[in-house]
LOFIMAR-329118 format. One record per residue: residue number from 1; x, y, z negated of N, C-alpha, C, CB in turn. Coordinates in Angstrom, 2 decimals. Glycine has a CB too. Example, Ala and Ser with C-alpha at 12.3 -4.5 7.8 and 13.67 -1.06 7.14 Angstrom:
- 1	13.19	-5.69	-7.80	12.30	-4.50	-7.80	13.20	-3.30	-7.80	11.31	-4.47	-9.05
- 2	12.85	-2.25	-7.08	13.67	-1.06	-7.14	12.90	0.03	-7.87	14.08	-0.60	-5.72
//
This chain:
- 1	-5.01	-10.46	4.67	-4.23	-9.56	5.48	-4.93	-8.22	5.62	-3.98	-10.16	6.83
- 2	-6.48	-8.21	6.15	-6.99	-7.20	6.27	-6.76	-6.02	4.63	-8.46	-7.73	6.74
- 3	-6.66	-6.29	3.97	-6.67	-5.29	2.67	-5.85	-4.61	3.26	-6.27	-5.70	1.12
- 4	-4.72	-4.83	3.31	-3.95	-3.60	3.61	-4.17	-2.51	4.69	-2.80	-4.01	3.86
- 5	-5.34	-2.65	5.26	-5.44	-1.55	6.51	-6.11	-0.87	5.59	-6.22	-1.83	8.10
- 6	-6.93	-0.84	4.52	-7.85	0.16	3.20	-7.21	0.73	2.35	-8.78	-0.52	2.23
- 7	-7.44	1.72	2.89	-6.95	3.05	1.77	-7.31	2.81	0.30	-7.76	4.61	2.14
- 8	-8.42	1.95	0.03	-8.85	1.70	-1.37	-7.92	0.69	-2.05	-10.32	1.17	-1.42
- 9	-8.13	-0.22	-1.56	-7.06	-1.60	-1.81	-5.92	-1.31	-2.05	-6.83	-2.56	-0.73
- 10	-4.90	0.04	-1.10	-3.80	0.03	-1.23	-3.58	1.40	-2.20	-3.18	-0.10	0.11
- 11	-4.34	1.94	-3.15	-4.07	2.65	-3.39	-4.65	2.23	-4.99	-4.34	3.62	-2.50
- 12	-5.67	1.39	-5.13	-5.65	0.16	-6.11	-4.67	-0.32	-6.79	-5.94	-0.83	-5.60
- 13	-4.24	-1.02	-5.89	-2.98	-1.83	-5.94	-1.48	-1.01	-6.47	-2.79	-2.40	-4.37
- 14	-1.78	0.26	-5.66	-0.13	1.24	-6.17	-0.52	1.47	-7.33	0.42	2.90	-5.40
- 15	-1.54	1.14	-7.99	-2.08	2.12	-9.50	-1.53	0.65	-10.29	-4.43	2.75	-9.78
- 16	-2.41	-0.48	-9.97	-1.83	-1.57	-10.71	0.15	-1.40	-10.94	-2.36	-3.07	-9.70
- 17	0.36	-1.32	-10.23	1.87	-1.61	-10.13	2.63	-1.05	-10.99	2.44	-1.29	-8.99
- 18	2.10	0.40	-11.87	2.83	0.65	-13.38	2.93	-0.29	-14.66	2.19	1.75	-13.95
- 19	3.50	-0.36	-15.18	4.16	-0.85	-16.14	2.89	-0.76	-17.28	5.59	-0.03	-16.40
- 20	2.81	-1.64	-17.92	1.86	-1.59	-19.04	2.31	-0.84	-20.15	1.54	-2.88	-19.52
- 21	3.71	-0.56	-20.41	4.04	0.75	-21.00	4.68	1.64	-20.68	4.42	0.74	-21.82
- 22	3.98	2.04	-19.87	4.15	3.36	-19.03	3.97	3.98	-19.98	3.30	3.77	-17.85
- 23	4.11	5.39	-20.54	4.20	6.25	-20.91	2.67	7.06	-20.36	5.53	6.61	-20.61
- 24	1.86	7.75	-21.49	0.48	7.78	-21.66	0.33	9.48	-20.90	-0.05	7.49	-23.54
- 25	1.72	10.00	-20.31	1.88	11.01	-19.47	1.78	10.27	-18.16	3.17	11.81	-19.71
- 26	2.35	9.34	-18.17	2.80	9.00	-16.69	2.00	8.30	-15.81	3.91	8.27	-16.67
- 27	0.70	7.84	-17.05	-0.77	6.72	-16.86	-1.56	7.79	-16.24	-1.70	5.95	-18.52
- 28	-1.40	9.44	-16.72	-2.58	10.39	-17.00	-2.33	10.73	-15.15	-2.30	11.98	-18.53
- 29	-1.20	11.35	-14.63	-0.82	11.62	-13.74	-1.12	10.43	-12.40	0.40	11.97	-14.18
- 30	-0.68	9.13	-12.89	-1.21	8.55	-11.60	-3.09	8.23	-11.44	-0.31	7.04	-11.47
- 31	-3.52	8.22	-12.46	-4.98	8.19	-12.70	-5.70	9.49	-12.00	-5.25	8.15	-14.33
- 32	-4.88	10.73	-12.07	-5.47	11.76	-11.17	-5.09	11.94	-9.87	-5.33	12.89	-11.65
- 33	-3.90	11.22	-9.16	-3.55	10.66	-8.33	-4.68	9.94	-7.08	-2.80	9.92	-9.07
- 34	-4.65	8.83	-8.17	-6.08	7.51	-7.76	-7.17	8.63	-7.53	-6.74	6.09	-9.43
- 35	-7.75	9.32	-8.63	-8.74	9.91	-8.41	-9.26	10.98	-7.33	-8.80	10.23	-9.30
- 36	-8.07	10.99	-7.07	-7.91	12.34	-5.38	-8.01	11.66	-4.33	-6.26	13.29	-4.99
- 37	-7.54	10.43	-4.46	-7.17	9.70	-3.62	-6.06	9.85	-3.00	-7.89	9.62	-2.97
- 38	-5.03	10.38	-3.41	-3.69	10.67	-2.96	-2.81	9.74	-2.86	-3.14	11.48	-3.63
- 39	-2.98	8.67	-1.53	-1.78	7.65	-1.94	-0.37	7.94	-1.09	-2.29	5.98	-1.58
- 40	-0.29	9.03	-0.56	1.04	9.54	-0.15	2.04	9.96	-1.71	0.68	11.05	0.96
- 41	1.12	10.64	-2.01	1.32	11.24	-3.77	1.38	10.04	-4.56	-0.11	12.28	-4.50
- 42	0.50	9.33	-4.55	0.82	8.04	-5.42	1.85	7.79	-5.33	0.24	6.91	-5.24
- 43	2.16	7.36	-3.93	3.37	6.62	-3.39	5.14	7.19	-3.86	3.12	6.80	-1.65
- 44	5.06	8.41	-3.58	6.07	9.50	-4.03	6.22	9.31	-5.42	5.63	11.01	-3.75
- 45	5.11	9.16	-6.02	4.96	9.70	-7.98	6.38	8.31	-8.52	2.34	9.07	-9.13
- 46	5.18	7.35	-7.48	5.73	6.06	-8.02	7.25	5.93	-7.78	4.99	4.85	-7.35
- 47	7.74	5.90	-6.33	9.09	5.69	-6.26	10.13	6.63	-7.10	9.35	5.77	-4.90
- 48	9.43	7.56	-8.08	10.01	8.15	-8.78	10.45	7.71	-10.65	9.27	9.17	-8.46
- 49	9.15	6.80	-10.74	9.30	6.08	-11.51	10.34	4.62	-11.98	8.37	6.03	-11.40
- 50	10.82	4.26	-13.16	11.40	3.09	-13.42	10.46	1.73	-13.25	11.91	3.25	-14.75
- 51	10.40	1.25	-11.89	9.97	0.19	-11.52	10.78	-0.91	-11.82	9.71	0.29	-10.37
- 52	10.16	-2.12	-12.48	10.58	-3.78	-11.49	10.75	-3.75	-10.14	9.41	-4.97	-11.48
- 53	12.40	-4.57	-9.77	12.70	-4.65	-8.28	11.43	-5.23	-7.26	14.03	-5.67	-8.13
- 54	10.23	-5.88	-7.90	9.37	-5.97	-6.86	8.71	-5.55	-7.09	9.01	-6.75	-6.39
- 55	7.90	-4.58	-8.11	7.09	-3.49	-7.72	7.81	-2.34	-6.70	6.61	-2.85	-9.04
- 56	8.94	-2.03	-6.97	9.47	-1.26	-6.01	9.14	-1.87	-4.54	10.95	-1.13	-6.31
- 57	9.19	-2.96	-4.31	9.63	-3.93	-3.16	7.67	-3.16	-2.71	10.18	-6.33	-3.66
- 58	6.91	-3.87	-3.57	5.72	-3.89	-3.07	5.04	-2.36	-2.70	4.97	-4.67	-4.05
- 59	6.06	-1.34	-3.09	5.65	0.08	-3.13	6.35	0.21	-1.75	6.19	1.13	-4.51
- 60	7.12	-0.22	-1.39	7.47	-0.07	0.14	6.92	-0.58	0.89	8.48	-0.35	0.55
- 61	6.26	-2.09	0.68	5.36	-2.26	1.78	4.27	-1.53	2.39	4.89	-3.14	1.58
- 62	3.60	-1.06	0.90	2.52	-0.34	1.28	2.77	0.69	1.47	1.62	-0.31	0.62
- 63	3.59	1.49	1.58	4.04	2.76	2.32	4.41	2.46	3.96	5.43	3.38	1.51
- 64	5.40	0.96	4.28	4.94	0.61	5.84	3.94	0.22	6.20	5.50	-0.19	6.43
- 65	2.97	0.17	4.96	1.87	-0.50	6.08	0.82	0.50	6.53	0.98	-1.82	5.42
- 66	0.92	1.82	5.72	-0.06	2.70	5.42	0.09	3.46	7.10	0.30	3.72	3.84
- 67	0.93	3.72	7.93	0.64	4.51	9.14	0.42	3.63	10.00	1.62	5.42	9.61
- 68	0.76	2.13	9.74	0.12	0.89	11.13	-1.42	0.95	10.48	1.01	-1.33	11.14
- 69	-1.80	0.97	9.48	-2.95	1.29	9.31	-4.00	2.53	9.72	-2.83	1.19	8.37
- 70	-3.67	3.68	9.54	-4.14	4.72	10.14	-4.06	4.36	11.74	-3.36	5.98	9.67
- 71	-2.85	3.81	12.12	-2.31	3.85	14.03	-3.86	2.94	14.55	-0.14	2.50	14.58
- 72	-4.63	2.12	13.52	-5.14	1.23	14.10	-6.34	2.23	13.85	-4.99	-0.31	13.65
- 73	-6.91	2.62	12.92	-7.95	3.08	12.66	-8.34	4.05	14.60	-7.67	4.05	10.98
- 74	-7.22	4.78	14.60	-7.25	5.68	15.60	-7.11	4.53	16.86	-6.00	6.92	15.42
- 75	-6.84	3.68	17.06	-7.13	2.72	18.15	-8.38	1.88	18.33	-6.18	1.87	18.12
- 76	-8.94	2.07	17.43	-10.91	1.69	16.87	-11.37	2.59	17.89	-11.72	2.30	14.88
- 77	-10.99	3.73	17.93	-11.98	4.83	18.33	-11.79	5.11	20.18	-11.53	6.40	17.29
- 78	-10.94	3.97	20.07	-10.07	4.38	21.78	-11.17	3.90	22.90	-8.23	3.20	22.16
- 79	-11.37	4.64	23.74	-12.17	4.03	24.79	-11.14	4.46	26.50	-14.06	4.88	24.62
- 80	-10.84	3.47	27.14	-11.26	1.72	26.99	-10.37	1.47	25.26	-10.22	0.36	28.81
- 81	-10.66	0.29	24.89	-10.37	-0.21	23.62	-9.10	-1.23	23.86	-11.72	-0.91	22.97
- 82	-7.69	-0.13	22.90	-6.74	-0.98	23.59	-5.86	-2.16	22.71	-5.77	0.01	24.23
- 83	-6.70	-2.85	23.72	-6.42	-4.34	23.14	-5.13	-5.07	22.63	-6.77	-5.15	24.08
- 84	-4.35	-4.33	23.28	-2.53	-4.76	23.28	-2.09	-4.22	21.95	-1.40	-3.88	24.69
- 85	-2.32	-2.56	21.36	-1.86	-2.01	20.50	-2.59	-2.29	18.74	-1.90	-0.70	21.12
- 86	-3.87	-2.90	19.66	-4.25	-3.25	17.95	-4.26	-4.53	17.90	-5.72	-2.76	17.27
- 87	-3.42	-5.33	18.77	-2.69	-6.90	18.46	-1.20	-6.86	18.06	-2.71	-7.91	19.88
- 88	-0.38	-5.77	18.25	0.31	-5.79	17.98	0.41	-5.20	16.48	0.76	-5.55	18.87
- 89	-0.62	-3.97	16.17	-0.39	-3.53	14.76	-1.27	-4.53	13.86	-0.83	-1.90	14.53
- 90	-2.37	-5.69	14.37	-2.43	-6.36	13.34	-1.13	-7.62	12.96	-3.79	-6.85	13.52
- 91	-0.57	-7.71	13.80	0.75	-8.30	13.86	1.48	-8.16	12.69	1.50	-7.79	14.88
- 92	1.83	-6.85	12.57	2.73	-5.89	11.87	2.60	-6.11	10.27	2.34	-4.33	12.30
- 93	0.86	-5.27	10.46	-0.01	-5.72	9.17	0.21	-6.93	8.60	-1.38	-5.78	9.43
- 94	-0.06	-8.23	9.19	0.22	-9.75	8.90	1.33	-10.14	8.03	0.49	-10.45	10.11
- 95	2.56	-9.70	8.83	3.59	-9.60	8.80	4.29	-8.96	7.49	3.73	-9.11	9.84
- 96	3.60	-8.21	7.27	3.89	-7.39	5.45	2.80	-8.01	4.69	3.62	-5.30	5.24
- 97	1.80	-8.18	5.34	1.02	-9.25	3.72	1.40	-9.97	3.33	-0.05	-10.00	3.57
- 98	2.11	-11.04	4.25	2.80	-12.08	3.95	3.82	-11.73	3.17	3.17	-12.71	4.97
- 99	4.97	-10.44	3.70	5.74	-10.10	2.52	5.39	-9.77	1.29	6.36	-9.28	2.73
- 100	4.42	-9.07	1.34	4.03	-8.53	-0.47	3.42	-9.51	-0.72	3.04	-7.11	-0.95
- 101	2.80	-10.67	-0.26	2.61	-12.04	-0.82	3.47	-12.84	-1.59	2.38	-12.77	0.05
- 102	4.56	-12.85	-0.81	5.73	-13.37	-1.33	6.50	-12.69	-3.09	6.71	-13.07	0.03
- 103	6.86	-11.05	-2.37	7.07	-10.51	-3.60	6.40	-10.71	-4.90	7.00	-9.46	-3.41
- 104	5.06	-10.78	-4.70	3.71	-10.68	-5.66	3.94	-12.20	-5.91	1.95	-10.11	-4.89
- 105	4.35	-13.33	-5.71	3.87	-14.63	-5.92	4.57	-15.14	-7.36	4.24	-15.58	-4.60
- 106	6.11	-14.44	-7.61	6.88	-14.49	-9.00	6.73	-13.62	-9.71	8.12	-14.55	-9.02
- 107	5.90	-13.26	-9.97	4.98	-11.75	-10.62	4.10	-12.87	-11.02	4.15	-10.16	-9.40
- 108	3.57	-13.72	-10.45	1.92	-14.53	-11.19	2.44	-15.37	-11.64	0.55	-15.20	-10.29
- 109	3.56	-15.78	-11.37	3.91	-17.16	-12.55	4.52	-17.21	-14.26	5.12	-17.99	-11.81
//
């Protein structure tokens, strides 16, 4: 579950999610993407692309999961430390791993 609160993992993962023949323009562009670390831009590049219905699927999760992620980062830093809001956004978080679990599970077979 925790991966998805990392900007690395989820921006990993949006890079995996092209097509193995992607087009050697379209490899070059998300590779400088990754390399900026741009996964808003990733994210955009991608939904622009001809995806599989569950790479698409899994490109939306990680676009909902990406501001409960930041929401929590900024609730780390909260003093008093509030306990209610980062039970509820690991909730959230949970809650979409399990979905892109699912999506991702007929993808491995």
């Amino acid at each position: 579950m925790k991966q998805l609160f990392y900007t690395p993992f989820r921006i990993l993962t949006l890079h995996g999610l092209l097509p193995d023949d992607a087009p050697a323009q379209v490899r070059q562009r998300a590779d400088q993407l990754v390399a900026s670390r741009d996964e808003e831009g990733l994210i955009a590049f991608l939904e622009q692309q001809r995806l599989p219905e569950a790479s698409r699927r899994r490109v939306e999760i990680i676009k909902q999961a990406r501001p409960i992620a930041l929401k929590v980062v900024e609730l780390w830093r909260a003093v008093p430390y509030p306990h209610d809001g980062v039970t509820r956004c690991y909730t959230e978080i949970r809650r979409l791993k399990d979905e892109f679990d699912r999506v991702s599970e007929p993808a491995l077979r």
